[in-house]
Each structure stands twice: as C-alpha cells, then as structure tokens.
N, C-alpha and C positions, 0 to 999 in steps of 0.2 A: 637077335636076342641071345645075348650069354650064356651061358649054362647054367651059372647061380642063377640066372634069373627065372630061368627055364624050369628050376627046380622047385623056385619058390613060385611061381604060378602055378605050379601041379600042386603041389602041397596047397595053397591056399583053393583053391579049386575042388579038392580031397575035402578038407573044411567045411566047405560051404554045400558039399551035396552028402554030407553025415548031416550038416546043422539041416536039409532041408529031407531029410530022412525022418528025423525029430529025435536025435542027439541033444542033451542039453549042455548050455554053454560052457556052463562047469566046467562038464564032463569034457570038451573038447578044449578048453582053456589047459588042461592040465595033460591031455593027451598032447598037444600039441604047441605046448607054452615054449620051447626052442625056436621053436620053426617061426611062430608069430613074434618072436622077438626080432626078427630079421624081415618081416615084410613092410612096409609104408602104405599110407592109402592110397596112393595113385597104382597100388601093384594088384585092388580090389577090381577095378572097372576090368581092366584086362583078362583075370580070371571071369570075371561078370558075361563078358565078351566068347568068350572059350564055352562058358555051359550053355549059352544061347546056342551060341551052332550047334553042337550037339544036343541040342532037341530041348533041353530044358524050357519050358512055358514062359513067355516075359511074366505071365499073372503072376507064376509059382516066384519068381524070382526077388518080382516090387515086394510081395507078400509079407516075405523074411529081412527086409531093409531095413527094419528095423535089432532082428534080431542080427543081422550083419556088425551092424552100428555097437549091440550090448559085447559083442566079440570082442570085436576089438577097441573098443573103452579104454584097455588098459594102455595101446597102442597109442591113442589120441591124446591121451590124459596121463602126461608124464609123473614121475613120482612125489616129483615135487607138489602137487597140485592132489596131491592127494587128501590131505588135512585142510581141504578149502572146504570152511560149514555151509551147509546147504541157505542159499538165500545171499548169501556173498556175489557180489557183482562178478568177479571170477567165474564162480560156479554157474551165474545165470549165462553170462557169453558163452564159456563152454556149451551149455547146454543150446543153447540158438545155434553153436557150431554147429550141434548134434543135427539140428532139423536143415542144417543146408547142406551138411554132406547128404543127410537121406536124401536131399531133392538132387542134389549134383548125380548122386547113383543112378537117381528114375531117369534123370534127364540123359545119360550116358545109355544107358537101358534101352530108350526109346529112340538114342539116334542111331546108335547099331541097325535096329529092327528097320527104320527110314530107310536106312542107306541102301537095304536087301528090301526093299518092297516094291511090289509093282506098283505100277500110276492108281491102280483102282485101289489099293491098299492105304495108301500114301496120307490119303488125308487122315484117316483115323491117327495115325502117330505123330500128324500135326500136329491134330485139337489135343493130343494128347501132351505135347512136349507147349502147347501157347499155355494148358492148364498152369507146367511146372513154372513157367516164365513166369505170368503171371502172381505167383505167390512166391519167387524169387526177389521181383520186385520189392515188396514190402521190406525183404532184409537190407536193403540202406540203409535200413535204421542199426542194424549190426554194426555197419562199418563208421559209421557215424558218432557211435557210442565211441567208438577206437577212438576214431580221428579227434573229435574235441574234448573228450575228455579222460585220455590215456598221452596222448600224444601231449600234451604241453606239461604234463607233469615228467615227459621224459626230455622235454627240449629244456626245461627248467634247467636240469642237471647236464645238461650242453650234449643231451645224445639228440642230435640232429638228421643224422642219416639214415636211421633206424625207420624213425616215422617219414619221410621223406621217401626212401625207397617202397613202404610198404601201403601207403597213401595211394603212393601210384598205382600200385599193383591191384589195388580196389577200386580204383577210380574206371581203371580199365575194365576190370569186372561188369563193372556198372555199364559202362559205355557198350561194351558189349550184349549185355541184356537187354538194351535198347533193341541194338542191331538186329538181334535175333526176332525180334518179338518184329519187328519192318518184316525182317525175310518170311516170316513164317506167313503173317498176311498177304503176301507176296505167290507164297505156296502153296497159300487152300484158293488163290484160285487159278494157278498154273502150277499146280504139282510134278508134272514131268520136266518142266525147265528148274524148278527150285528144290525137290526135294533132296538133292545130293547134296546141296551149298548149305542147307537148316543142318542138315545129319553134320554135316563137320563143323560148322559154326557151332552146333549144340557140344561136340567130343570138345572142341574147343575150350569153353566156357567151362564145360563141367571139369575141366583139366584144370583150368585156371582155376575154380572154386575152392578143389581138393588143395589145389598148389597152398593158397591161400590159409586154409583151417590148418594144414600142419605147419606153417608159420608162425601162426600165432599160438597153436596148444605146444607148440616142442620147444618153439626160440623165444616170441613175447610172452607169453602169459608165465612162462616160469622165470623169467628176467622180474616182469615188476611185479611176482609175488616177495622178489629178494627185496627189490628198491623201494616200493612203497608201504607208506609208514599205514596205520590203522585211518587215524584222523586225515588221510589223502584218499583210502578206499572209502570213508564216509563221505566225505565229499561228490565223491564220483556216483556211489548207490544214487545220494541224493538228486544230485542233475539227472543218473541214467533213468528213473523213474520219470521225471520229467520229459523226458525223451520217448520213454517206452520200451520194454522189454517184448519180444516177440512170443515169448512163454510165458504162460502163469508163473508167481510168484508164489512158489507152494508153503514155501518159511519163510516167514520173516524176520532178515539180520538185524542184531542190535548193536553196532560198535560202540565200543566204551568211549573211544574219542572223540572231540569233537569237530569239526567239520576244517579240512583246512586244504586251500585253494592253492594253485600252481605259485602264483607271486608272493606266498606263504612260507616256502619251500625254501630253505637253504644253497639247494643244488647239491650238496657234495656228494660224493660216494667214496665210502669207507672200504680199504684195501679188503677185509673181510666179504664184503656184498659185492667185492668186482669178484675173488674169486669162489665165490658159488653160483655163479652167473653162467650160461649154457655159451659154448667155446665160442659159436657163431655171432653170439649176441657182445661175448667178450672185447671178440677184435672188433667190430664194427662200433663199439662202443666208444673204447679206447683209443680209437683212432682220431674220435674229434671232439674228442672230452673236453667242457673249456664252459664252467657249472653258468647260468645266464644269472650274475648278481642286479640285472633292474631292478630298479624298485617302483613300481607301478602308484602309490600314493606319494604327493610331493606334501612340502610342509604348505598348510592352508587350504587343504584341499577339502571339498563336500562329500562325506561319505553317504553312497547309495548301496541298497542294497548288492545292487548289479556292477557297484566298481567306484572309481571318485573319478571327479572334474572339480576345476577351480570355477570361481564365479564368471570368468571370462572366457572359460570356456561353455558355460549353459548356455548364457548370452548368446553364444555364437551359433551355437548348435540351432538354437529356437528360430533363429535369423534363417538358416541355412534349411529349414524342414521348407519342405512343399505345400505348407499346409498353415495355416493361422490359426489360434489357439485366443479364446476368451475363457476364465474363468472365476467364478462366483463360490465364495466359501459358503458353512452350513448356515449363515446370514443372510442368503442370497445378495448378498454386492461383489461387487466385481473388486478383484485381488490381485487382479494379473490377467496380460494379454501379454501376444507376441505378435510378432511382426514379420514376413515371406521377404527374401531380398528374389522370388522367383516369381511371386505374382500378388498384387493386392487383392484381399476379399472386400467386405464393409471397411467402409469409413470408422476409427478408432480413436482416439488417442489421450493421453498421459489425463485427461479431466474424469475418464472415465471410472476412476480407482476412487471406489469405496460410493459407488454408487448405486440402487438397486438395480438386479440386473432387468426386470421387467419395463423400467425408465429407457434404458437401451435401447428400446425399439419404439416403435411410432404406437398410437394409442391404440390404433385398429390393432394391435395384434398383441395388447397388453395379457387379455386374459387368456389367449391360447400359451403364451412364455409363461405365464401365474402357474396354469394346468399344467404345464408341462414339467415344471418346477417340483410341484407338489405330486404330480406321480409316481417322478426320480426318487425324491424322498420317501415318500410311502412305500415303495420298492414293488410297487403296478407296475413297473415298463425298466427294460434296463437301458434302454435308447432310442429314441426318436432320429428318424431320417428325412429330410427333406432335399425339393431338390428346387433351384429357383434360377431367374435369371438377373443377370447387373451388367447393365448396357447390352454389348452381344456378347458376355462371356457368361456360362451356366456356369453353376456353384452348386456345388452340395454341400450340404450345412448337417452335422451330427451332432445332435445334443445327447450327453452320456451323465448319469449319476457316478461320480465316482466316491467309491468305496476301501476303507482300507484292509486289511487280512480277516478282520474280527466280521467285517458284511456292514461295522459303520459306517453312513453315509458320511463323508466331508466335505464335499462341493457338487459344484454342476461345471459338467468343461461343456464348451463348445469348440469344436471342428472344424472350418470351411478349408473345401479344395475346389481350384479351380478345375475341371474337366471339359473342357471346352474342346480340345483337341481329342481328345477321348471319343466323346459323344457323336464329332463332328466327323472324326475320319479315323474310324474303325479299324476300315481295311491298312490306312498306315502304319497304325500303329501295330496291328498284327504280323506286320514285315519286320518288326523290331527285336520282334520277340527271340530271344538268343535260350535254345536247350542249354542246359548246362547242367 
C-alpha cells in the first residue's frame, strides 16, 4: 500500500472510531471535509478491516453502518445530484444504493471475522453472511430498473457501451450471489473445508458491489441527470413502480411532463449536455456516439398500449403462441379464436363466429359454461381452471373474465394448453431447466 493510501486509511479509521465514540456527523463532516474529499468507498472496508483487528466489536461496528453510510453521503452523492426532489426515480435508486452498500459493508465485516474463525466459530458468520445474501438477492430488482429502463434511453442516443460494459458488471454481481449462497450451503455443513473460499468469495462480491454503487452515483447517475429530459424521468418513475422500488416511497414526485418512451426520443446530444457530462462518461460516450433514428411504429400500424404490430403480424403472433385462444364478448358469442401451429386443442373453426358461446359445447355441459359465464360477469370468481383429456393428450383449459382498466367486464377468453409432456415426464423437463 502507498503512503497516500496509508494516510487515507488512518485518517478514515480516526473518523470512524470519533463517529463510534458519538461524534456527530456534522461535527466530523467539517473537522475532516479535506481528508474525505480524497477517500472512495472501497477505502471504507479496508479501514473496517484495520478496527476489527484491533479489538473493535464486529456488533459495535454493523451497529454504525448506517451512520458510516450518513458520512459519507456527500462522497456517494455527487454535486450534481444534489437538487434531485425527494421521490424522483434518481433519489429512490440512490437511495436502494444506500441499503446495498450497508449490506456490501456487513457482508465485508463478516468475511474478515470467517476468514480468522475457528471451525467451532465458523458457522455463526455463515448463517450470518447466507442472512446478507439472502436480502441481496431481492436487489435484482436495482439493476433491473438500470437495465430496462435507463439503459435504452441511453442507447436511443447511440451510447452503447456505457450500458453494455456496465450490464455486465451486474450481471456478474448476480451470478455471483448465486455462487456464494451454493458455497455457503456447502459450509454449514463442512465449515473447515469451505470456510476460507465463502470469506473471499464474500470480500469478493462485496468489492464488486462497492465497485458498482460508485459507478453509478459518480459516472451514471450524474450523466443522465444532464441527458434526460423531465417527460423521459416520468416515464421511467412510472414502469420503475411497476417494477418495484426496494424502499418506501416517502414523497411522492409529480412531473409536469408527460410520459415519453425511448422510441420517443430524438437521440441527439447538444455540445452543452456533452460538456457537463462526468470525463469518464464523456469519452466512453463519444467514442460511439451514432443517435439510434428507428422508428419503431410503421405507417398502418395497431397502436397497443405495450407498442404496435401491423395486422399480419397479430395473426402471426396468435398462430405462433403455444396455447389456443376462444373468445366471447359481453354478449357472450364467440368474436374470435385462434389457432397453435405447435399443437391442436378442441375442434374449432371460422362457423363458430357470432355464436353462443354455451352452443360451443355439448349439451351436458351447457349449464356449468352458462355458471361459468355468469360468475365471470358478476365478478364471483376471476377464473376457472380445468384440466381434461383429448385422446392421450391432457389439456388444461382457463376460462378468465376479462376486464378493462376501469374493472368492466368485456368478454370471457378461453385458454387451452396442451401439457402432456409436462404431466408425463417431469423429471425431463426438469433437465431443461437453464438458470439464467
């Protein structure tokens, strides 16, 4: 280690045993605002590392994670990113930043203490470090947010390697939290052969996690507070809602614009908004700048909510599902079916349009399709499931009410899939199964 570096771990080290003295943050914000202008969060664990050997409690240490975190806030949370209103999709990710560094620290915390425990020791800073994994997991849904709904708003503008380089570097995160959470199960019940490989797999991770948060608070997040317009951040609150935020949502943002999607987007970037752009994000920017002018709707096209398709391409789509489709408007007759090019359900065709859909079956089973009819409508049941056979292949058959936004009723669909190979061979199909 360096000497500057050497200094800046004492010094930060100094910091954190005033903060657990009970120094308040202010207080040590302004005693030591030089010194923490020059440290990064990966220089936190390290000092973390230092007060542990010398005697410091890991209790005492989790304890102030959080007051760690209120420290250096200012560090995390570039200047730029300072006038971000509370309730802003910015300030919520920040904030979920906030709760996976506290976790990256415990995790870092408790692989140190592994690394130095005896076998009888060992398991407790397992159970302790499968806890953090365990509510690691959930934060997918962090990088998730990034991925689909930050990331095409910057490929729009032909930044391609940005999200590309930084995809991966979450993907591995991920893949990684798998592995640990293997090794750990691996550990509680051979802790003397696995406890050294969790401890560095865990320093690992949590290195990687830290790498990650000042990524995105230092180089992305003040990059597309420059590039995106208001009506691009409504858009995204709205999907990231959909999605799920891993924090409460203490205010709630109002933007004045209205809602406007990647294939919305012009692409450009104006000489002004390249240079207020963070240097790192500059050159990687500029390097393959080249704005994406598709245009995602052609002339003729059906507008859905979810995007358009021409007519020949629904057709196609309906053809190409796995699954067969009858449905009856609020008249109960039959409006539309579709047809499996992967496997036939019931016998159907073209005579059956504008007919009652209770006609459609044989007479033995007129009044349970009437009841079934009528309790979709009444909003008794919101679907019925059946499971049956046709020749030797099994069919499950889903009859659904469906409803439009407002909870009116406007038809009845029906479902069939064949599962025959499902039912039949299990264990097959369980071989197929690809984690991803």
């Amino acid at each position: 280690m360096s000497q500057i570096s050497r200094e800046k771990i004492e010094t930060l080290k100094n910091i954190l045993k005033e903060l657990h003295k009970g120094s308040s943050i202010e207080e040590l914000k302004r005693k030591f605002k030089d010194a923490l202008e020059g440290i990064s969060p990966s220089d936190i664990p390290l000092a973390e590392q230092e007060l542990l050997e010398e005697g410091i409690p890991i209790s005492e240490i989790l304890r102030l994670c959080d007051l760690h975190i209120e420290l250096l806030r200012d560090l995390l949370c570039p200047a730029e990113l300072k006038s971000i209103p509370k309730g802003h999709p910015l300030e919520l990710l920040s904030r979920e930043n906030e709760r996976i560094y506290k976790l990256a620290e415990a995790l870092n915390i408790y692989a140190e203490s592994l690394s130095k425990a005896e076998p009888n020791e060992a398991i407790s800073y397992l159970r302790a470090i499968i806890d953090v994994v365990s509510e690691l997991r959930r934060f997918r849904l962090h990088y998730r947010k990034i991925q689909m709904l930050i990331f095409p708003y910057l490929e729009r503008r032909g930044i391609t390697a940005v999200p590309r380089v930084l995809w991966g570097k979450e993907d591995q995160a991920v893949l990684k939290i798998r592995e640990l959470a293997i090794l750990i199960e691996r550990g509680l019940s051979d802790p003397s052969s696995y406890a050294k490989s969790v401890a560095e797999k865990a320093r690992e991770l949590a290195k990687d996690l830290t790498d990650l948060i000042f990524r995105e608070e230092r180089i992305l997040f003040p990059s597309i507070s420059v590039l995106f317009s208001e009506g691009e951040w409504a858009a995204i609150h709205e999907e990231a809602k959909r999605i799920g935020y891993l924090i409460p949502i203490e205010v709630e943002w109002t933007p004045k614009a209205k809602p406007i999607l990647p294939h919305e987007v012009s692409g450009v970037i104006t000489p002004e908004q390249i240079e207020k752009l963070p240097d790192e994000f500059r050159f990687a920017a500029i390097a393959t700048l080249a704005p994406d002018t598709y245009q995602a709707r052609s002339e003729g096209d059906l507008e859905f909510e979810t995007g358009f398709l021409s007519r020949d391409e629904v057709e196609a789509i309906f053809r190409h599902l796995p699954i067969e489709l009858t449905y009856a408007d609020t008249n109960d007759r039959v409006v539309f079916f579709s047809e499996s090019i992967f496997r036939k359900g019931f016998a159907r065709t073209k005579t059956l349009i504008g007919r009652r859909v209770e006609y459609c079956h044989p007479p033995r089973l007129e009044s349970l399709i009437r009841n079934i009819v009528n309790e979709l409508k009444g909003g008794k049941i919101d679907h019925r499931e059946y499971w049956t056979r046709l020749g030797d292949r099994i069919i499950r058959v889903i009859v659904t009410a469906v409803r439009d936004k407002d909870g009116n009723y406007l038809g009845t669909l029906e479902m069939v899939e064949d599962l025959t190979e499902i039912v039949n061979n299990p264990e097959e199909v369980k071989k197929k199964i690809i984690i991803l």
